[in-house]
Every structure is written in structure tokens, then in C-alpha cells.
Backbone as ProteinMPNN parsed JSONL, in Angstrom:
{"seq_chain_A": "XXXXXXXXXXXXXXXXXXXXXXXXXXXXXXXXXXXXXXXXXXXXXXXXXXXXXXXXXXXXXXXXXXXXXXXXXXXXXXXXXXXXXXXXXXXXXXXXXXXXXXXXXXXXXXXXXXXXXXXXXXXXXXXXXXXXXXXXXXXXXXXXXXXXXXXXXXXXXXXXXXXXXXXXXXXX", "coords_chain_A": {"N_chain_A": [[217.063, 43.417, 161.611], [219.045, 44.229, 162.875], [221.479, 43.3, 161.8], [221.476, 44.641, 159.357], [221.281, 47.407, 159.748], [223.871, 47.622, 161.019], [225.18, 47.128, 158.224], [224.528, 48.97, 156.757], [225.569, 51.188, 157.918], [228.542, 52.086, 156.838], [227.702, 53.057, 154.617], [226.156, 55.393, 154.977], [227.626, 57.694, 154.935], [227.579, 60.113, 154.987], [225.893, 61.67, 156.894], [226.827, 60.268, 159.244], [229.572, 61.78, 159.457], [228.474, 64.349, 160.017], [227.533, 63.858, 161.916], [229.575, 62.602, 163.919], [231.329, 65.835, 163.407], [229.647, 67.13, 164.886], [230.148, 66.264, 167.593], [232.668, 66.876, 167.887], [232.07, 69.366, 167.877], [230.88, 69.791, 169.844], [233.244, 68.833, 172.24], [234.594, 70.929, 171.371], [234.188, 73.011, 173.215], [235.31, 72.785, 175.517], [237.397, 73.225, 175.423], [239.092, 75.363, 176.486], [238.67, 74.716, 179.199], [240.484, 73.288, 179.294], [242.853, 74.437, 178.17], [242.746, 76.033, 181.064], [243.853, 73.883, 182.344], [246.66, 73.791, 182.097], [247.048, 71.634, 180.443], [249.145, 70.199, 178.062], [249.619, 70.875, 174.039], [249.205, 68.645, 172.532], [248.29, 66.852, 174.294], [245.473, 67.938, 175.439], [244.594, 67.762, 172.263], [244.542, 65.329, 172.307], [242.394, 64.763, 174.29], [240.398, 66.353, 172.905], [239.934, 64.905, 170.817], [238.636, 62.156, 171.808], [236.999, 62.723, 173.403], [235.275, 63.647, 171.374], [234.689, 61.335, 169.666], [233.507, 59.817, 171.462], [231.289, 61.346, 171.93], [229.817, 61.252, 169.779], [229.449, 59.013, 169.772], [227.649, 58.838, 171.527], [225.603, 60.086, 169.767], [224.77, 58.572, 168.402], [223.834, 56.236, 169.449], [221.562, 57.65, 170.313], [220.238, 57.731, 168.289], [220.189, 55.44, 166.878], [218.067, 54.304, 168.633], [215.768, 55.946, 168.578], [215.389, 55.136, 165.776], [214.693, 52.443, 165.96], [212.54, 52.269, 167.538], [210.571, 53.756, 165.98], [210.521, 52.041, 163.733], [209.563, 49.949, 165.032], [206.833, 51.256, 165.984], [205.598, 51.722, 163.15], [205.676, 49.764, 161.953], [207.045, 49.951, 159.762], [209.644, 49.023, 157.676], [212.711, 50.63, 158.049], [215.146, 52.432, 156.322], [218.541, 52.108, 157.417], [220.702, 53.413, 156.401], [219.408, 55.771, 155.357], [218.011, 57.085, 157.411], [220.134, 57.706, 159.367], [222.032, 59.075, 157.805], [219.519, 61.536, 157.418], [219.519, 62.226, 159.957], [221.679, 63.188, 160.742], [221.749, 65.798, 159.168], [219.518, 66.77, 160.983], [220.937, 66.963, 163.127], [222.796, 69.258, 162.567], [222.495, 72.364, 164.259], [224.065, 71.775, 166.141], [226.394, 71.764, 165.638], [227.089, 74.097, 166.42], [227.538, 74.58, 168.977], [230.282, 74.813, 169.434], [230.147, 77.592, 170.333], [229.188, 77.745, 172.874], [231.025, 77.71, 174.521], [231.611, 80.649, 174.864], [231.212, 83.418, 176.893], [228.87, 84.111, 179.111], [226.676, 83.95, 178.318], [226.396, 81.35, 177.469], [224.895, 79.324, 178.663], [222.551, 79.817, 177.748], [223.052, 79.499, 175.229], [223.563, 76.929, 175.044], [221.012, 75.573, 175.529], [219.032, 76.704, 174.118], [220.081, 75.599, 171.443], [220.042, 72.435, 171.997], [217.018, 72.661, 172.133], [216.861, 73.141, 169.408], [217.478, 70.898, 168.282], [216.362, 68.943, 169.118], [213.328, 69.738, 168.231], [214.33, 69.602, 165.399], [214.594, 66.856, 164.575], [212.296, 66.118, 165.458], [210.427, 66.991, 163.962], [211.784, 66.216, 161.219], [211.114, 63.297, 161.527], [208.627, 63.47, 161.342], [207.634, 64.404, 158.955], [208.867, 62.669, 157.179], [208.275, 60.616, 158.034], [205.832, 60.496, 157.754], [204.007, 60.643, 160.542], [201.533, 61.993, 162.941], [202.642, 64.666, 164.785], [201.602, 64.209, 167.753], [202.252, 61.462, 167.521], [204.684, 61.549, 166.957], [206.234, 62.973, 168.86], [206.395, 61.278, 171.513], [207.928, 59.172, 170.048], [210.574, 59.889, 169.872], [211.639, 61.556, 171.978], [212.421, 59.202, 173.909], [214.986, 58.58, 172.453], [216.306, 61.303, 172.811], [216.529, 62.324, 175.073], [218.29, 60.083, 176.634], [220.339, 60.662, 175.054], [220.993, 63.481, 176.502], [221.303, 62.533, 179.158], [223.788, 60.913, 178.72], [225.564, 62.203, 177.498], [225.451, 64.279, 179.524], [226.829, 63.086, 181.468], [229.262, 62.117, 180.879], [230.175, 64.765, 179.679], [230.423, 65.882, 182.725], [232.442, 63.945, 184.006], [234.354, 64.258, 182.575], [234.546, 67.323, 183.342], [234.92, 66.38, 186.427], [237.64, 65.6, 185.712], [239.024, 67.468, 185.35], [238.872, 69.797, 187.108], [239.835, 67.996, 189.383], [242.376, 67.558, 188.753], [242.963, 70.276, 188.663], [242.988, 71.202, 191.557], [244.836, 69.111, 192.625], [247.547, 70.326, 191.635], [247.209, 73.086, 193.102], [247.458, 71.685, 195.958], [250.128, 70.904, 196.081]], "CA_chain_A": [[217.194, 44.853, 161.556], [220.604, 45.019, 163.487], [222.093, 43.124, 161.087], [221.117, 45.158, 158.083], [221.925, 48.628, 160.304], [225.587, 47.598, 160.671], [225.852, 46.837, 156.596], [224.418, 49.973, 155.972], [226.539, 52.327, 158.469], [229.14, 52.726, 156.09], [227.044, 53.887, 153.214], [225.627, 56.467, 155.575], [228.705, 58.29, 155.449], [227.187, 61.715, 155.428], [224.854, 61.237, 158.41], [227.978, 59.808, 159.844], [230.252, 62.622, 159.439], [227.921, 64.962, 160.621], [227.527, 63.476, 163.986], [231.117, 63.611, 164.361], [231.195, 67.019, 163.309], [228.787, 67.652, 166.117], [230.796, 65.517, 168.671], [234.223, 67.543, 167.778], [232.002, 70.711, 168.031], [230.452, 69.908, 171.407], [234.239, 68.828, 172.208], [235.974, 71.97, 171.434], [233.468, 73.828, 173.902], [235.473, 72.599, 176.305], [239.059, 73.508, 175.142], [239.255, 76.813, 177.411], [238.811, 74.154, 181.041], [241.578, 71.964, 179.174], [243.751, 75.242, 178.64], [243.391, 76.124, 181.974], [244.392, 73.002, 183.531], [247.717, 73.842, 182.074], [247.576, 70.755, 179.533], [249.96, 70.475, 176.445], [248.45, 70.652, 173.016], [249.309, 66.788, 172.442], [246.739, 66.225, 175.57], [244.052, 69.157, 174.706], [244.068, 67.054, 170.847], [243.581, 63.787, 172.729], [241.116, 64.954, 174.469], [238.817, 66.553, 172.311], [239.766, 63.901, 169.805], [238.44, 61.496, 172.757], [235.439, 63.397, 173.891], [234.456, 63.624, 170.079], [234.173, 60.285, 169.368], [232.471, 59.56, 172.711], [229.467, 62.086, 172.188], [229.382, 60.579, 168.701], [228.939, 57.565, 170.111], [226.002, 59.022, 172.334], [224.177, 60.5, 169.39], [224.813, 57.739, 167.606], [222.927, 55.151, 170.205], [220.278, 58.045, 170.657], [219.506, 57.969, 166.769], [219.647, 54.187, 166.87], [217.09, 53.924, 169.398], [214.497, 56.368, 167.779], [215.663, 54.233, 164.517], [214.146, 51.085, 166.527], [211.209, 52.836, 168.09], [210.096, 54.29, 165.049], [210.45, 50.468, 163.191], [208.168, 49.068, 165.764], [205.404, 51.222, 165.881], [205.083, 52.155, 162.184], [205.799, 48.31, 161.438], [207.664, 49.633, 158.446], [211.547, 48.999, 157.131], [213.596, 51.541, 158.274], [215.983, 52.099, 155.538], [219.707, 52.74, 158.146], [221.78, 54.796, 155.576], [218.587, 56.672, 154.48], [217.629, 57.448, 158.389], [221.427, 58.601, 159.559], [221.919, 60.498, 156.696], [218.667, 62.323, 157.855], [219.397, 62.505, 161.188], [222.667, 63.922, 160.81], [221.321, 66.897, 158.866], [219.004, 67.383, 161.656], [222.048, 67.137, 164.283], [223.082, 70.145, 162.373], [222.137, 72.895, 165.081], [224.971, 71.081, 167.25], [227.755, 72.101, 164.909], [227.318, 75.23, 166.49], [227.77, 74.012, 170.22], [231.519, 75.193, 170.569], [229.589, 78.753, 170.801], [228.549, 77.748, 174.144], [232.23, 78.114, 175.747], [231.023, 82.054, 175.029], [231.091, 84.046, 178.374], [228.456, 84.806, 180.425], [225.445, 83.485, 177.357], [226.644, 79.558, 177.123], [223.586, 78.336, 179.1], [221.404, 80.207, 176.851], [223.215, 78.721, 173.609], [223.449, 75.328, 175.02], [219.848, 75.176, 175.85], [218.391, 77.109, 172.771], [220.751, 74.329, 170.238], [219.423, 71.64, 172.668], [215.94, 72.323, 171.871], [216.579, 72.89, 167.827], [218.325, 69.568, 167.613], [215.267, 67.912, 168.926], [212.43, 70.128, 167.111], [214.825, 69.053, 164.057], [214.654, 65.266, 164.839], [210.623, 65.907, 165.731], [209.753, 67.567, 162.668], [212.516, 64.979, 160.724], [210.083, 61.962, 161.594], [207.391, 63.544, 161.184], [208.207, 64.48, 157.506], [209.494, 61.324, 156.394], [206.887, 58.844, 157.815], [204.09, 60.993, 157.632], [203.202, 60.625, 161.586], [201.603, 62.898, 163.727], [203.577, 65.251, 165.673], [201.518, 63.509, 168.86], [203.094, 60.164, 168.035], [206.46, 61.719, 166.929], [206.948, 63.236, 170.019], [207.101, 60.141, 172.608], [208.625, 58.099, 170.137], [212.011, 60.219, 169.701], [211.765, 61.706, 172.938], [213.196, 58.471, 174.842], [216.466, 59.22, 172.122], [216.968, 62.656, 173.513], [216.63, 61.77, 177.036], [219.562, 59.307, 176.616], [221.807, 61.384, 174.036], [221.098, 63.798, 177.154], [221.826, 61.637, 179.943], [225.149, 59.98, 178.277], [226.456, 63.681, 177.486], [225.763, 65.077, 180.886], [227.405, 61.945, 182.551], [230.721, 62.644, 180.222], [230.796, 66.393, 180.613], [230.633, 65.753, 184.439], [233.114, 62.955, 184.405], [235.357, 65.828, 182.278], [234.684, 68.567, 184.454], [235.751, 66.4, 187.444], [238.696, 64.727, 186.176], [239.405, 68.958, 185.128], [239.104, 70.246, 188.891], [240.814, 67.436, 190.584], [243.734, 67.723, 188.408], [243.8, 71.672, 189.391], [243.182, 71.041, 192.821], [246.321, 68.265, 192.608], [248.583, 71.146, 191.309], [247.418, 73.54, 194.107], [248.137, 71.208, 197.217], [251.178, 70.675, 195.838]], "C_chain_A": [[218.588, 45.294, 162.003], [221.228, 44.548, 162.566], [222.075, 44.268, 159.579], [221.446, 46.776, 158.714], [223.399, 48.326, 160.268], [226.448, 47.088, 159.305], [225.49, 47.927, 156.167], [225.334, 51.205, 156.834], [227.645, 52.828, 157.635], [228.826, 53.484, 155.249], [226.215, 55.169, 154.033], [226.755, 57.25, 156.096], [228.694, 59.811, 155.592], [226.633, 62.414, 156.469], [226.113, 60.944, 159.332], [228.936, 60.985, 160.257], [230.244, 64.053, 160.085], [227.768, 65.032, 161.883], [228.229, 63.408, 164.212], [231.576, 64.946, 164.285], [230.648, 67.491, 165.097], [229.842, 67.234, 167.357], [231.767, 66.727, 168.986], [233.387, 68.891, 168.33], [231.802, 70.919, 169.709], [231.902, 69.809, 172.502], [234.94, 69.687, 172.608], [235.178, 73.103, 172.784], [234.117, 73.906, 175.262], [236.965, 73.343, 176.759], [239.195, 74.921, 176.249], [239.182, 76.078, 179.093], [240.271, 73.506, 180.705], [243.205, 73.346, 179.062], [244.02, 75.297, 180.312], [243.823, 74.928, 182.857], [245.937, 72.816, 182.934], [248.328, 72.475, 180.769], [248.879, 70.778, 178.253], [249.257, 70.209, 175.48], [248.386, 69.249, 173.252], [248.191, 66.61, 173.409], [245.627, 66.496, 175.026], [243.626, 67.998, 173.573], [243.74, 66.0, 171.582], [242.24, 63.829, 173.912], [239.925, 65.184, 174.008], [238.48, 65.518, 171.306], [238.544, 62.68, 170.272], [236.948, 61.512, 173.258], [235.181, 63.44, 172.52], [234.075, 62.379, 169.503], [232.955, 59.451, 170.606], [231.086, 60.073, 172.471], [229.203, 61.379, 170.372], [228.765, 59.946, 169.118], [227.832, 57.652, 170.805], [225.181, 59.398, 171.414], [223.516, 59.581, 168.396], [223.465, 56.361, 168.02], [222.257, 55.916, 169.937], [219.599, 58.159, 169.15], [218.887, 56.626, 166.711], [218.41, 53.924, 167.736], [215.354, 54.617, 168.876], [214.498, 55.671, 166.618], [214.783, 53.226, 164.977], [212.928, 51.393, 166.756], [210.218, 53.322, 166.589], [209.819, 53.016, 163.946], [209.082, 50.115, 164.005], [206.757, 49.451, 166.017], [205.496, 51.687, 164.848], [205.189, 50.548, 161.578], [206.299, 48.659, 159.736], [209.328, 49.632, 158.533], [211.832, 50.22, 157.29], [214.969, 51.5, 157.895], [217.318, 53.228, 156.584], [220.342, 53.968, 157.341], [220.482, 55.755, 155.596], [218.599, 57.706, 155.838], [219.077, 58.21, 159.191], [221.461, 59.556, 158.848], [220.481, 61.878, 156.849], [219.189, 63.209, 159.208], [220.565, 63.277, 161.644], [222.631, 65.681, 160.283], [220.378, 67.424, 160.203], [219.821, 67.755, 163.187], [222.727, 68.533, 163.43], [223.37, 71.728, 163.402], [223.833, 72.768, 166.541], [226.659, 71.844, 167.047], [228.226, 73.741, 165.346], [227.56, 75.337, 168.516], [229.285, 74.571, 170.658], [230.956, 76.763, 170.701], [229.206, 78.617, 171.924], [229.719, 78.124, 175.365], [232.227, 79.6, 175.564], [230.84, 82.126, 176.64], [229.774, 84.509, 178.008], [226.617, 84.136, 179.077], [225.74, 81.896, 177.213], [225.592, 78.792, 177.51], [222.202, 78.284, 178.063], [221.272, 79.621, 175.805], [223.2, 77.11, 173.934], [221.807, 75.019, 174.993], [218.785, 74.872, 174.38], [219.094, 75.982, 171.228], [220.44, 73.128, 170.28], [218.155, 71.481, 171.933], [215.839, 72.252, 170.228], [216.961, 71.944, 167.403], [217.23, 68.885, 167.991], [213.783, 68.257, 168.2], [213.004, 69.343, 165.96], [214.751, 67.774, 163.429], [212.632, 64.773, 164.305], [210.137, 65.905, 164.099], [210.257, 66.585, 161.031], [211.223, 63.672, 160.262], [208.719, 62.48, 161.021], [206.837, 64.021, 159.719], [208.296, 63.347, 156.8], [208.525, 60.576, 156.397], [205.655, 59.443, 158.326], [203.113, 60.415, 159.226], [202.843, 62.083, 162.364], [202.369, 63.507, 164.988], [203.054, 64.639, 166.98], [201.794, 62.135, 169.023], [204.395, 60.398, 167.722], [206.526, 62.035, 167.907], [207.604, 62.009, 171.34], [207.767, 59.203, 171.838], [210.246, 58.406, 169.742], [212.581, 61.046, 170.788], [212.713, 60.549, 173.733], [214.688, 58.971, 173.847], [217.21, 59.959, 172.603], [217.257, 62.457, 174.914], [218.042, 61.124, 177.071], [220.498, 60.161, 175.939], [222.158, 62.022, 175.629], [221.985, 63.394, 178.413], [223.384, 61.574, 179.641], [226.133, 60.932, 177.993], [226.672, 64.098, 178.395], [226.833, 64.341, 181.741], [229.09, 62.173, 181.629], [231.159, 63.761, 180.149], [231.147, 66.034, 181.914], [231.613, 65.246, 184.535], [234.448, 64.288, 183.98], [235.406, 66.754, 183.409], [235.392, 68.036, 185.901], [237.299, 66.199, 187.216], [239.608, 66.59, 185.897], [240.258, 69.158, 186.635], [239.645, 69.401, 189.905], [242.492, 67.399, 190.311], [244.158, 69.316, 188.685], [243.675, 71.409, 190.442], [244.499, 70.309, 193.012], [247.272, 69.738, 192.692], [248.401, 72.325, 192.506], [247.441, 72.868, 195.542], [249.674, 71.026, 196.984], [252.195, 71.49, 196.132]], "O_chain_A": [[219.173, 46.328, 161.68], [221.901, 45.472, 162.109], [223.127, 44.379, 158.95], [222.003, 47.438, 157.839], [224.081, 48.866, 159.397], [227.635, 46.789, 159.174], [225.996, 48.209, 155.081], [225.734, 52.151, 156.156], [227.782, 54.051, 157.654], [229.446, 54.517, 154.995], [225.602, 55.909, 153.263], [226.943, 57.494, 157.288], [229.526, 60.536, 156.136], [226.892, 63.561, 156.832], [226.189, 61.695, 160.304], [229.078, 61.145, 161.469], [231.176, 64.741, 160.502], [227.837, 65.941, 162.709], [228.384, 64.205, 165.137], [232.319, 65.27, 165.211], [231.217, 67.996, 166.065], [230.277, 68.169, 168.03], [231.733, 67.409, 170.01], [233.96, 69.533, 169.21], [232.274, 71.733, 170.503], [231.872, 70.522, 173.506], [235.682, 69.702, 173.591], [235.895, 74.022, 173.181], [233.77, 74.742, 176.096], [237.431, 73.783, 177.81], [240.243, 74.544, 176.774], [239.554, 76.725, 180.072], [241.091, 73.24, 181.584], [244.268, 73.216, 179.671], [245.025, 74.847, 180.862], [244.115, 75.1, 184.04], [246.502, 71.764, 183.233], [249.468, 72.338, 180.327], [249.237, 71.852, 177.771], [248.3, 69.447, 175.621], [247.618, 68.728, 174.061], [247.134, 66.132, 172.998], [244.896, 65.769, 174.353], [242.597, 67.344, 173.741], [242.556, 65.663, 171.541], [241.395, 62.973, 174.174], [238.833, 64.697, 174.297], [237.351, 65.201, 170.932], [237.702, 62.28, 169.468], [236.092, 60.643, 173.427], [234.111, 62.839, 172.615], [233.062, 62.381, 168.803], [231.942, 58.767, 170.458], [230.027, 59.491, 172.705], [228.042, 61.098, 170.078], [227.539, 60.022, 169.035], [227.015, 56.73, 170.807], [223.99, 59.271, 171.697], [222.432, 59.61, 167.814], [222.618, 55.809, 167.317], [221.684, 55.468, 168.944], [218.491, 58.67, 168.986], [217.685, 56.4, 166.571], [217.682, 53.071, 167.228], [214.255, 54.064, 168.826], [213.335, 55.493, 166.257], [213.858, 53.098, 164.175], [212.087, 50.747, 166.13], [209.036, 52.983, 166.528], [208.776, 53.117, 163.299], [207.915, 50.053, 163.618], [205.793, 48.708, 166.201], [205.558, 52.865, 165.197], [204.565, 50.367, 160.532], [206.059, 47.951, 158.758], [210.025, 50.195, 159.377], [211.176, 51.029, 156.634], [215.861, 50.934, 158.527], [217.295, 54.458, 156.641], [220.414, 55.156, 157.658], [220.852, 56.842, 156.041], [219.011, 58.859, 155.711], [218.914, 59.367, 159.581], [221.051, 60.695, 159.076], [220.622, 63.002, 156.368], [219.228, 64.426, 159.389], [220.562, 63.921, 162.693], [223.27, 66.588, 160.817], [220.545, 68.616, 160.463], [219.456, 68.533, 164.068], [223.586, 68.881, 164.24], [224.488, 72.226, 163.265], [224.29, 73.509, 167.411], [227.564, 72.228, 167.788], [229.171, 74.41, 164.929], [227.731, 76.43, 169.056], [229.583, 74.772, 171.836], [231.701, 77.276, 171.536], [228.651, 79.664, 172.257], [229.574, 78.565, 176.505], [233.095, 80.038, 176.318], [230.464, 81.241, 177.408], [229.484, 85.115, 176.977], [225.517, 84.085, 179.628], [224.829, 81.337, 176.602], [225.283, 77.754, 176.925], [221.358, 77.45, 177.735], [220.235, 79.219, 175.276], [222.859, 76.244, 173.128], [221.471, 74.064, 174.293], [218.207, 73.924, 173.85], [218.458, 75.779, 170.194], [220.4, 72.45, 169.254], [217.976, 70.502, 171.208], [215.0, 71.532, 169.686], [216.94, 71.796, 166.181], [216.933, 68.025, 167.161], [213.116, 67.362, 167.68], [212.305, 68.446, 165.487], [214.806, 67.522, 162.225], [212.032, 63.978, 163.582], [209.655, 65.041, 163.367], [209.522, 66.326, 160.078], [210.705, 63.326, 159.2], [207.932, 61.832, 160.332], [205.634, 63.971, 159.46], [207.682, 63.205, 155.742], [207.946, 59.998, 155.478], [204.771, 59.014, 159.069], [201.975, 59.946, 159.199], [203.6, 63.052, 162.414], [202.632, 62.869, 166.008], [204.032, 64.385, 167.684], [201.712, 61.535, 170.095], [205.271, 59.621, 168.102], [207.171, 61.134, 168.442], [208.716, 61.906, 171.857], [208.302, 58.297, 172.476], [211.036, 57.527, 169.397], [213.778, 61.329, 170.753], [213.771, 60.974, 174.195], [215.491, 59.7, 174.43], [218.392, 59.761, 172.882], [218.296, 62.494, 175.574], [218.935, 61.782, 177.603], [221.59, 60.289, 176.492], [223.135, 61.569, 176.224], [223.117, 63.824, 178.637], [224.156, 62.207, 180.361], [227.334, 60.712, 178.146], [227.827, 64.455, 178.631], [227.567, 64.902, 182.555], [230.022, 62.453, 182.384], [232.325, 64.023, 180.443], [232.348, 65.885, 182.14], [232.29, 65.917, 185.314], [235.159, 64.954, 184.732], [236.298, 66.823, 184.255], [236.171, 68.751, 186.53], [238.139, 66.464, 188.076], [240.756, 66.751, 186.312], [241.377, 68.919, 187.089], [239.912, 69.787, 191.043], [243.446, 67.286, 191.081], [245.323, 69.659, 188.884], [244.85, 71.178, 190.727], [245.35, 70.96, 193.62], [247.645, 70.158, 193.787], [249.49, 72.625, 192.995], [247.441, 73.721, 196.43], [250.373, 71.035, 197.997], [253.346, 71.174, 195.833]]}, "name": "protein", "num_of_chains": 1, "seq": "XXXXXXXXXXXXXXXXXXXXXXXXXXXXXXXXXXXXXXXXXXXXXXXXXXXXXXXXXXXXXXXXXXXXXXXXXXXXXXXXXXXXXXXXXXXXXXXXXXXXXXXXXXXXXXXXXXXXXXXXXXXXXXXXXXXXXXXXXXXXXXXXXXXXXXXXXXXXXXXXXXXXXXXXXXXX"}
């Protein structure tokens, strides 16, 4: 199965594109901490460039893993291109994530995009391979949890390396 997922990743170049999309969008949400820490564009671009391939790379594992989960208990072939290419349409919702660097509503939009990216996923599976929404839920649930996880832990790591580089510039 892993072998046959990393021959079909290329041909899932729409699914693909999408979840970078999303990455860059979740990314640019940020661009207003990276202004104020006084950066130069050249930085700002390698940053979000940086952070966009990173949260790729988180929604990327968290697809693969419902990809796996979803193999083992339906004991059927889980065609890779077919299932990205899905899953990227349902990462759709995300593309709308740099709306969250919005004043004083960002918690609201992060939350509310949060939950339509995993309804989208739920309802996804549960479409395709004809399971019930009470076995789609725990088996694309562990995905989200981790996309979650692996995002919060890279915002955070952002946000500190943000505030220690302004703090630097005011002891200074």
C-alpha cells in the first residue's frame, strides 16, 4: 500500500495542489506577526513559503493516516490519487483560513473552517465508501487530531520564535 501511495502522489496533482493552497492560506494568516517583527519581504516570503509547505506536510500525513485507517477496516484498495484528489476538495474550507488574521472575529473563523474541513472529510468518506457516519467518524477523527496537533505545535513554535525576536530588539 505505501508503495503504490508514493507512485500515485504525482498523479494526484489536484488533491495535491489544493493542500498547498491551504498550507500557503493558513500561512499568510500569519503575515501581519511577521510584519510586525520588522522582517524584510525576502524573510516574510521565506517564511510563509516555509510554513506552507510544513502545514502541507501536516495535512498531508493527516490524510495519509485516514487513507490507512479507512484501508484496514473496509479491507478494500484505496485507490491514492483517487483519495487525495478527494480530500483536497474537501480541504477546501481552509483556503479561506488567511481570513482568520481578521481583527477581533479570527477565533470564530478559525474554529468555524476547523469544523467544515472535518464535516467535509466526514461526509467525504462517508460518500465514497458507503460507511456509516458512526464508523466514519472514529476512523478520520484520529487524522484531525494530528493535522491539529502538528499545526498547533508549528503555530506555537512561530509565535515564539515571533515574540522572542521582538523582545531581542526591545532589550537592546
Amino acid at each position: 500500500m505505501v508503495e503504490n501511495t508514493v507512485v500515485s502522489l504525482p498523479e494526484a496533482h489536484t488533491g495535491l495542489v489544493l493542500v498547498v493552497l491551504v498550507g500557503f492560506s493558513f500561512s499568510l494568516s500569519h503575515v501581519f506577526s511577521l510584519l510586525a517583527n520588522r522582517l524584510k519581504p525576502r524573510q516574510i516570503l521565506f517564511h510563509v513559503l516555509l510554513d506552507s509547505l510544513v502545514l502541507a506536510a501536516a495535512l498531508l500525513i493527516a490524510s495519509f493516516i485516514n487513507m490507512v485507517l479507512i484501508a484496514l477496516h473496509t479491507q478494500l484498495l484505496v485507490e491514492p490519487k483517487q483519495f487525495f484528489n478527494a480530500i483536497g476538495g474537501a480541504l477546501a474550507p481552509g483556503l479561506f483560513y488567511v481570513l482568520v488574521a481578521a481583527p477581533y472575529v479570527s477565533d470564530l473563523i478559525a474554529i468555524a473552517i476547523w469544523v467544515l474541513i472535518h464535516l467535509n472529510v466526514i461526509t467525504l468518506v462517508h460518500l465514497r465508501f458507503g460507511l456509516p457516519y458512526a464508523e466514519v467518524v472514529p476512523l478520520v477523527t484520529p487524522g484531525y487530531v494530528v493535522a491539529l496537533v502538528l499545526i498547533a505545535l508549528l503555530f506555537r513554535s512561530s509565535w515564539r520564535r515571533s515574540y522572542d525576536r521582538l523582545a531581542s530588539e526591545f532589550r537592546a
